[in-house]
ROGU-670203 format. One line per field, with one value per residue: residue number from 1; residue in three letters; x, y, z of N, C-alpha, C in turn. Coordinates in nm, 3 decimals. Each point is the difference from the previous one (the first is absolute). Layout:
<nodes>
n: [NUM | ...]
res: [ALA | ...]
n_X: [X | ...]
n_Y: [Y | ...]
n_Z: [Z | ...]
ca_X: [X | ...]
ca_Y: [Y | ...]
ca_Z: [Z | ...]
c_X: [X | ...]
c_Y: [Y | ...]
c_Z: [Z | ...]
</nodes>
This chain:
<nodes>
n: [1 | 2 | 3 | 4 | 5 | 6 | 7 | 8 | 9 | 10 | 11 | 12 | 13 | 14 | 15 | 16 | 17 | 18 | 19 | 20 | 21 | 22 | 23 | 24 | 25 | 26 | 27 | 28 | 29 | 30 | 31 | 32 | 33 | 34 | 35 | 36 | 37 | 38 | 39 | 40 | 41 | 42 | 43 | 44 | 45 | 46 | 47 | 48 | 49 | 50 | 51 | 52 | 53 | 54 | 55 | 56 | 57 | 58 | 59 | 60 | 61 | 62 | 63 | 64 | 65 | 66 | 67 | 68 | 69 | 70 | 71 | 72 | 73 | 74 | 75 | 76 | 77 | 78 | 79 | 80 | 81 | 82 | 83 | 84 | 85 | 86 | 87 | 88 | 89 | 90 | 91 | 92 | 93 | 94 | 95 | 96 | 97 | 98 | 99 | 100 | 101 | 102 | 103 | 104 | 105 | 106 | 107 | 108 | 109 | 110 | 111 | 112 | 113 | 114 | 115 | 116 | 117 | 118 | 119 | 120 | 121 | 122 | 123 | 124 | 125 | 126 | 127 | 128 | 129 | 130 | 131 | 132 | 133 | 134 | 135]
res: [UNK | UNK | UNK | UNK | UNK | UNK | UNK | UNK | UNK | UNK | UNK | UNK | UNK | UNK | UNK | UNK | UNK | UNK | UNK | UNK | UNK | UNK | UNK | UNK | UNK | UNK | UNK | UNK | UNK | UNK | UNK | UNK | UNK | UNK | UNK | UNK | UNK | UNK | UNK | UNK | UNK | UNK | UNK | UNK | UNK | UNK | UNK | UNK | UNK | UNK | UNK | UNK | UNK | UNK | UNK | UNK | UNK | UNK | UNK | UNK | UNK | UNK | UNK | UNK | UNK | UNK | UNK | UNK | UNK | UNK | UNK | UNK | UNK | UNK | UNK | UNK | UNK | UNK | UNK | UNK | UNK | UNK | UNK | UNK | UNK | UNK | UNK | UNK | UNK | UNK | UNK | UNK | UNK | UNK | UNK | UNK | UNK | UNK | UNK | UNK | UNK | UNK | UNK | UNK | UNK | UNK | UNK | UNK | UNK | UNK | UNK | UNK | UNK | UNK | UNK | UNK | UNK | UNK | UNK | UNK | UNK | UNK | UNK | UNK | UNK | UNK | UNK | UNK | UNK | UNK | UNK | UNK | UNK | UNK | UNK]
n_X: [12.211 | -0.002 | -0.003 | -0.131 | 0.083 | -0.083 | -0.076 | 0.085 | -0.085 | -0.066 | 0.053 | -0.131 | -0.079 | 0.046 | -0.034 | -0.063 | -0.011 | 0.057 | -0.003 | -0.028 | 0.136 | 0.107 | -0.066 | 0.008 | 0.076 | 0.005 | -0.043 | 0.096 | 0.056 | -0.068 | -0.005 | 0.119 | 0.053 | -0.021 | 0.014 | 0.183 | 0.029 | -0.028 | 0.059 | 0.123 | -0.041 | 0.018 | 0.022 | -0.038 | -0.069 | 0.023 | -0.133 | 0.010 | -0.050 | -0.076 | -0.048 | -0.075 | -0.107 | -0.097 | -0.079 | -0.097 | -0.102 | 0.093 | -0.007 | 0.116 | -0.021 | 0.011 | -0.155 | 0.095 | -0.074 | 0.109 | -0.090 | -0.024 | -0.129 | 0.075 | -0.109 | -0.014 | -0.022 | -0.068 | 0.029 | -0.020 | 0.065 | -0.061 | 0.142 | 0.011 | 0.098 | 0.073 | -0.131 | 0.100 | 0.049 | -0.086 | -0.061 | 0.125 | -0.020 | -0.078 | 0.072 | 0.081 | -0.030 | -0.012 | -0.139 | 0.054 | -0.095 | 0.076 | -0.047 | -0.031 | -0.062 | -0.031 | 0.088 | 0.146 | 0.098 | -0.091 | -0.015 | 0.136 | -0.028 | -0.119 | 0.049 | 0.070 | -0.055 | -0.020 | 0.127 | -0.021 | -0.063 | 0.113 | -0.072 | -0.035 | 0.079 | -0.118 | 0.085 | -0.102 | -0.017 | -0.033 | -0.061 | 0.017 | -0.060 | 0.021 | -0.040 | -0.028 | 0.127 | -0.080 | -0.051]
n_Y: [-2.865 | 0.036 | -0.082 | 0.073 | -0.005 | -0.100 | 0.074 | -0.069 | -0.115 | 0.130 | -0.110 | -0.111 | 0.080 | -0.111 | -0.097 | 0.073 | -0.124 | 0.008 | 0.119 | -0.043 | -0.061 | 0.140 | 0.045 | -0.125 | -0.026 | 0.117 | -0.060 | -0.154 | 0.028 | 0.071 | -0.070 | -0.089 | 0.134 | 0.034 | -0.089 | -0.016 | 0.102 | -0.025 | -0.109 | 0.045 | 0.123 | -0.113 | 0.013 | -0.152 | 0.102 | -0.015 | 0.080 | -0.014 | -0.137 | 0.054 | -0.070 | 0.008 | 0.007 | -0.034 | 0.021 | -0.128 | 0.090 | 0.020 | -0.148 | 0.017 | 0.156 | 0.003 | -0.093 | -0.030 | -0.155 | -0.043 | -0.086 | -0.147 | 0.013 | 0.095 | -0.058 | 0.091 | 0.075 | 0.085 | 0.069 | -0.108 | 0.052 | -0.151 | 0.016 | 0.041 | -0.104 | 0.069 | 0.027 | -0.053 | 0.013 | -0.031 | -0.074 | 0.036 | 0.064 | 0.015 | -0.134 | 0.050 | -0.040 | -0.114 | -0.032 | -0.163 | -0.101 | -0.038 | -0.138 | -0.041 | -0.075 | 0.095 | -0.103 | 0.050 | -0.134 | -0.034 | 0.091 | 0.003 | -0.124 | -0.016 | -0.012 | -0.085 | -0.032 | 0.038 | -0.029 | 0.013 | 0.179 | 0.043 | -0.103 | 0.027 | -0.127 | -0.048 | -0.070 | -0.096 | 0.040 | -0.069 | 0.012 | -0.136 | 0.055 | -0.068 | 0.085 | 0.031 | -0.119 | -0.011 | -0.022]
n_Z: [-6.212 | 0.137 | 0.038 | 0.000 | 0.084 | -0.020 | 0.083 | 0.118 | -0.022 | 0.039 | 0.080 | -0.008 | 0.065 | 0.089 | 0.037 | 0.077 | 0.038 | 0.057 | -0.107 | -0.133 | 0.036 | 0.029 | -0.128 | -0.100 | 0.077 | 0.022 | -0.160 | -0.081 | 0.084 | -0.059 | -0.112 | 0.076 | 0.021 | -0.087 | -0.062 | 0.094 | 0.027 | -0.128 | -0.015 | 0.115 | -0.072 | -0.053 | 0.134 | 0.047 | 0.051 | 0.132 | 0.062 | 0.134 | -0.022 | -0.046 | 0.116 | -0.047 | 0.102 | -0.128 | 0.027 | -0.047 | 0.078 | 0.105 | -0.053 | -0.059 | -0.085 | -0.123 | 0.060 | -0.018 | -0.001 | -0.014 | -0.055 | 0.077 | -0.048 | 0.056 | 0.059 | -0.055 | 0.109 | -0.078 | 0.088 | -0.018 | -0.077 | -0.061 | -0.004 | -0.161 | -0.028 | 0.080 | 0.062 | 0.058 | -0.071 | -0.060 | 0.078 | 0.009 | -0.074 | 0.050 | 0.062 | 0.031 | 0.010 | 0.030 | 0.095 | 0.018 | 0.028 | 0.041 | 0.001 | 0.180 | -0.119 | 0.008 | -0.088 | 0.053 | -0.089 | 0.077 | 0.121 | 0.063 | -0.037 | 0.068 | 0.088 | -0.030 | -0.050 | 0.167 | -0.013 | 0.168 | -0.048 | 0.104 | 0.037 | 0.102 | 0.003 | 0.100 | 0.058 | -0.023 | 0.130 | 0.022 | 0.124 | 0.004 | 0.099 | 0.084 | 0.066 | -0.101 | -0.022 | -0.109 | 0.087]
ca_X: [-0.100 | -0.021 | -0.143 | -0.035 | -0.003 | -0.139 | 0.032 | -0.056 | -0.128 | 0.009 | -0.076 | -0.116 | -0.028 | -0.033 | -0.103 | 0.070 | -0.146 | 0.036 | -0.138 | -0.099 | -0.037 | -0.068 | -0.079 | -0.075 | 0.002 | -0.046 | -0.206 | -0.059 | 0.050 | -0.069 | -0.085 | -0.025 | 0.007 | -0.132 | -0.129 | -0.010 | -0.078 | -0.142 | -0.068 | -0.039 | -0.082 | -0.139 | -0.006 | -0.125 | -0.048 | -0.067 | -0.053 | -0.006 | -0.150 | -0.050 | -0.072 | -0.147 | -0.117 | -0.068 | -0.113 | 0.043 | -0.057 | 0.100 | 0.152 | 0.046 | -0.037 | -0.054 | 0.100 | 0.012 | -0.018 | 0.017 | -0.024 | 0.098 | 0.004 | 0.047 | -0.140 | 0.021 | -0.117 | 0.062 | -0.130 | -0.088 | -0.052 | 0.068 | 0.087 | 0.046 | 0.146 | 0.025 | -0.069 | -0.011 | 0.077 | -0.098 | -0.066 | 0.110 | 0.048 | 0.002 | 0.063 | 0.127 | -0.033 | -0.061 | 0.023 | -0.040 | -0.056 | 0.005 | -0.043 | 0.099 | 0.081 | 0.054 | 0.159 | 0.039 | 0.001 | -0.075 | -0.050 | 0.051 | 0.013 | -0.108 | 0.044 | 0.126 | -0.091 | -0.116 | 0.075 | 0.024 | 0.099 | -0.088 | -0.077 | 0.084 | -0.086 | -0.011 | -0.051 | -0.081 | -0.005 | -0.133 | 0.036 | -0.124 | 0.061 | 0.036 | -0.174 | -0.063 | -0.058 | -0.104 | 0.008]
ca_Y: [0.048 | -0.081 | -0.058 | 0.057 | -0.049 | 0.015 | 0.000 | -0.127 | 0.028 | -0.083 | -0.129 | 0.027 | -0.010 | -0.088 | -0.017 | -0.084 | -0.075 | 0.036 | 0.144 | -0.041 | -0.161 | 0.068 | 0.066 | -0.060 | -0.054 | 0.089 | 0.043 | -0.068 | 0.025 | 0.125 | -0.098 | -0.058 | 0.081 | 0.075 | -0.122 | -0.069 | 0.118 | -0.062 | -0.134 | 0.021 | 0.091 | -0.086 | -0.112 | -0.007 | 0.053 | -0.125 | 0.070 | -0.100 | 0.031 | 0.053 | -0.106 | 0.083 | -0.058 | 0.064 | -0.098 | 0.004 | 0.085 | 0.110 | -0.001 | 0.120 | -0.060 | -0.119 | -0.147 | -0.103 | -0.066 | -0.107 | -0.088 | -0.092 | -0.099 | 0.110 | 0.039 | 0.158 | 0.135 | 0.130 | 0.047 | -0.126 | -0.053 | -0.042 | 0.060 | -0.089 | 0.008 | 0.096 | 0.161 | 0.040 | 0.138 | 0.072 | -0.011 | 0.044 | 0.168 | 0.169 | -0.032 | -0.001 | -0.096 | -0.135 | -0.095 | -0.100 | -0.090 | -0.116 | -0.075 | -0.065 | -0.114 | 0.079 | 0.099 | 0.128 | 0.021 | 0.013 | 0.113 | 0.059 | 0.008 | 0.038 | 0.184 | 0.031 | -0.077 | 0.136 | 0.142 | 0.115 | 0.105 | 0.142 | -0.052 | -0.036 | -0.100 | -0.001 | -0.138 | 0.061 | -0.156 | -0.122 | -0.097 | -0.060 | -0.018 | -0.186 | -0.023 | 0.087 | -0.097 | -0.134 | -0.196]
ca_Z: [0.087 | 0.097 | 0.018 | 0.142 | 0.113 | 0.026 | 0.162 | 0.048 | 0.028 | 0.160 | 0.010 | 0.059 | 0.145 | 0.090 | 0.039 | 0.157 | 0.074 | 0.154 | 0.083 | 0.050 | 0.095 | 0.124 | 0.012 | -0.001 | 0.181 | 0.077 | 0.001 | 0.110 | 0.129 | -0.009 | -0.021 | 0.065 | 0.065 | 0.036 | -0.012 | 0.079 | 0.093 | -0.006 | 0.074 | 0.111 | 0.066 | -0.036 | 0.082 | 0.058 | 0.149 | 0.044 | 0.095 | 0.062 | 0.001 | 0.138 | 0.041 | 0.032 | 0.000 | -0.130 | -0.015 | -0.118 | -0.123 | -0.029 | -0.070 | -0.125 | -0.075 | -0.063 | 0.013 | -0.068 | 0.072 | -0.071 | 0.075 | -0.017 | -0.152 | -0.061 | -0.033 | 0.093 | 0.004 | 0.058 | 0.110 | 0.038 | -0.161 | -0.098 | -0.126 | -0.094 | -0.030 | -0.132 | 0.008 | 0.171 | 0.034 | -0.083 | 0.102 | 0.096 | -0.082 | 0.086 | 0.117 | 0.032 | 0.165 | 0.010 | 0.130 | -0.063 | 0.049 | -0.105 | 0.032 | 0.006 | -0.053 | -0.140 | 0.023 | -0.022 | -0.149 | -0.122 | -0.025 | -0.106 | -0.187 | 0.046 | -0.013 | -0.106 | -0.126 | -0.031 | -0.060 | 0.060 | -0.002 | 0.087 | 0.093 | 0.166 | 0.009 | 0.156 | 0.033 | 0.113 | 0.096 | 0.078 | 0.133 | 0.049 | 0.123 | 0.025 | 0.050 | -0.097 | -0.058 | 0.040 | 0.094]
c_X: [-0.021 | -0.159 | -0.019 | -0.070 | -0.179 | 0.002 | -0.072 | -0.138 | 0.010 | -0.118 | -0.128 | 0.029 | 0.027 | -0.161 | 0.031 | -0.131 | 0.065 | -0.112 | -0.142 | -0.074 | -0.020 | -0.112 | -0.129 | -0.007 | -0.001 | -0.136 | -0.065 | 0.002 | -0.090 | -0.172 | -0.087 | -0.022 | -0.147 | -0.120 | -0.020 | -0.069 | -0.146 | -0.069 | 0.037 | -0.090 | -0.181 | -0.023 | -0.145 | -0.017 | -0.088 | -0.028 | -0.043 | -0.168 | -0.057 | -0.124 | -0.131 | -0.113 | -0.057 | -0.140 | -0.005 | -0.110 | 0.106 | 0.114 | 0.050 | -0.067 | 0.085 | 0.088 | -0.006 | -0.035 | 0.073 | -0.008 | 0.098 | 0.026 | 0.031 | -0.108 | 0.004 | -0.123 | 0.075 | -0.130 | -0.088 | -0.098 | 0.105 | 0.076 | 0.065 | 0.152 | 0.041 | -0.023 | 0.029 | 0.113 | -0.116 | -0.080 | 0.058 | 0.036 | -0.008 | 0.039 | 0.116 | 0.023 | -0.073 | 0.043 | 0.027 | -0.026 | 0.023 | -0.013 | 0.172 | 0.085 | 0.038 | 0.159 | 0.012 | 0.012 | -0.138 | -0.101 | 0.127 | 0.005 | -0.162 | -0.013 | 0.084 | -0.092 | -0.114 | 0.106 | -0.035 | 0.072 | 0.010 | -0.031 | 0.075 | -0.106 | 0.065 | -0.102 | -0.077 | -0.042 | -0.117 | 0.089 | -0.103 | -0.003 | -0.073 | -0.130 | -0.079 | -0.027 | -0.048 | 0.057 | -0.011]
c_Y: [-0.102 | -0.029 | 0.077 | -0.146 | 0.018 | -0.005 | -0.153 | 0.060 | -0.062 | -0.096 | 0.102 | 0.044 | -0.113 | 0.053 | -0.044 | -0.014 | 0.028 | 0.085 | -0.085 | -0.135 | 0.104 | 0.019 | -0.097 | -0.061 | 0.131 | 0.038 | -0.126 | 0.000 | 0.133 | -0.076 | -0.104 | 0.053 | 0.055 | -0.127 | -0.063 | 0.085 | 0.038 | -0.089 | -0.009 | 0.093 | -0.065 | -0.068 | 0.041 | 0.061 | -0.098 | 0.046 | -0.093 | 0.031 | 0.030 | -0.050 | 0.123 | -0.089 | 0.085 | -0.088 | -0.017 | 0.104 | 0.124 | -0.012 | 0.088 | -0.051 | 0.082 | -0.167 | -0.113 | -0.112 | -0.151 | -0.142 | -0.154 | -0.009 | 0.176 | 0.117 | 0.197 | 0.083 | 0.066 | 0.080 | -0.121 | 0.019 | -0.051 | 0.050 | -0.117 | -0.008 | 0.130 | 0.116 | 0.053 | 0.173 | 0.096 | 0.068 | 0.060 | 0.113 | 0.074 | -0.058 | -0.032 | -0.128 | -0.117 | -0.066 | -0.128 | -0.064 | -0.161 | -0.122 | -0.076 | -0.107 | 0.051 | 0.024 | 0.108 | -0.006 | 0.026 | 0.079 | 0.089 | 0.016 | 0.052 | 0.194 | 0.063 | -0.022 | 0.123 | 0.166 | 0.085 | 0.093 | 0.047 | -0.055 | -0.076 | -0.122 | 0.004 | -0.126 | 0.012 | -0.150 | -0.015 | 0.004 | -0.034 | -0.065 | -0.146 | 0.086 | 0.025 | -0.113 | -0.084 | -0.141 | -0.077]
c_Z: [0.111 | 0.039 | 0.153 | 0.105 | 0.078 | 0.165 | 0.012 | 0.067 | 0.207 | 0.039 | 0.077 | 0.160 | 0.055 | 0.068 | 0.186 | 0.044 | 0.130 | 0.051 | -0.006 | 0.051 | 0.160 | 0.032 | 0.037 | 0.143 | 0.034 | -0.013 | 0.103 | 0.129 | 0.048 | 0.039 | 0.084 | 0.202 | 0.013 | -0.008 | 0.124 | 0.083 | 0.013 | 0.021 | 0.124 | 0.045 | -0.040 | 0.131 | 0.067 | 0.134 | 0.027 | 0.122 | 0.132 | 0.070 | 0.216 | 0.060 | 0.074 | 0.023 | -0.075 | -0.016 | -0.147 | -0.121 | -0.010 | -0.083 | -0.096 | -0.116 | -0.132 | 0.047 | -0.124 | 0.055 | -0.087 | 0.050 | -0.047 | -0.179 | -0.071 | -0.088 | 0.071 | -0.020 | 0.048 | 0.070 | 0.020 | -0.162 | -0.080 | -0.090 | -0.051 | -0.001 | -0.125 | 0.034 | 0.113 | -0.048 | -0.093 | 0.126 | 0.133 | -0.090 | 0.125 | 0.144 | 0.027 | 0.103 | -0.061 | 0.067 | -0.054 | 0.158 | -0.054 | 0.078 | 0.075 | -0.044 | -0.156 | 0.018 | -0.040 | -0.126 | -0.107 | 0.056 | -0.079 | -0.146 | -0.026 | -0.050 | -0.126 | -0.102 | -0.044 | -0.046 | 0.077 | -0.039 | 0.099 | 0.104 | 0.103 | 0.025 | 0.199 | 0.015 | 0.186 | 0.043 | 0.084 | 0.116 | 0.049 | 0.145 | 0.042 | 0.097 | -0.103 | -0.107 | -0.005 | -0.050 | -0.152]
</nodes>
C-alpha cells in the first residue's frame, strides 16, 4: 500500500509594507497641507489708523484706558486683571488707550493674558498739539 502523498502546505501571505508606508506619506502630506493652510489663513489684519480731531468726551467707546504701571479702566472705571472679556461679552470692539511709555510687548502680553474671544482690539491715539501744551 502506498502512502498518500499529504498536499504541501502553501507558505503564509507575504506581508508588503510598500502600501502602507504610501499610505502613511500620502495621510501625512494630506496633513500637513491642510494645517499649513490654516496657519496661513491665521494672519493678522492690520487696518491703517485714520487721524480725526475727536475731542476727548467723544472718544469710542467701550475704552480701555491702560496706564504706565499696566494699571486699566475700562469706561474710566477700575477693572481687575482677568475680567476684562467678562466685562466685554456683548462688544465686539475695544478701544485701548494706553499710556505712551507703555511697550508694544507688554500691552501685548497685557491683552493676551485677558483671553480675548471675538473681540477686535483698535488702538486709539492722543495728539497733543505743541500750542495746547502746557509749559
Amino acid at each position: 500500500m502506498a502512502l498518500a502523498r499529504l498536499p504541501q502546505r502553501r507558505k503564509g501571505a507575504v506581508f508588503d509594507s510598500s502600501l502602507a508606508i504610501i499610505n502613511i506619506v500620502l495621510l501625512l502630506i494630506f496633513f500637513f497641507i491642510t494645517t499649513g493652510s490654516l496657519m496661513s489663513s491665521r494672519t493678522v489684519e492690520v487696518a491703517l489708523p485714520e487721524t480725526t480731531r475727536l475731542p476727548l468726551d467723544l472718544l469710542p467707546e467701550p475704552l480701555l484706558i491702560v496706564t504706565g504701571d499696566m494699571a486699566m479702566m475700562l469706561d474710566g472705571a477700575p477693572i481687575e486683571t482677568g475680567t476684562l472679556a467678562a466685562a466685554l461679552i456683548d462688544s465686539p470692539t475695544v478701544y485701548v488707550l494706553a499710556d505712551r511709555d507703555l511697550g508694544a510687548a507688554a500691552l501685548l502680553g497685557l491683552l493676551d493674558a485677558e483671553e480675548l474671544i471675538a473681540v477686535e482690539v483698535q488702538l486709539v491715539t492722543l495728539h497733543l498739539n505743541t500750542e495746547d501744551a502746557p509749559e
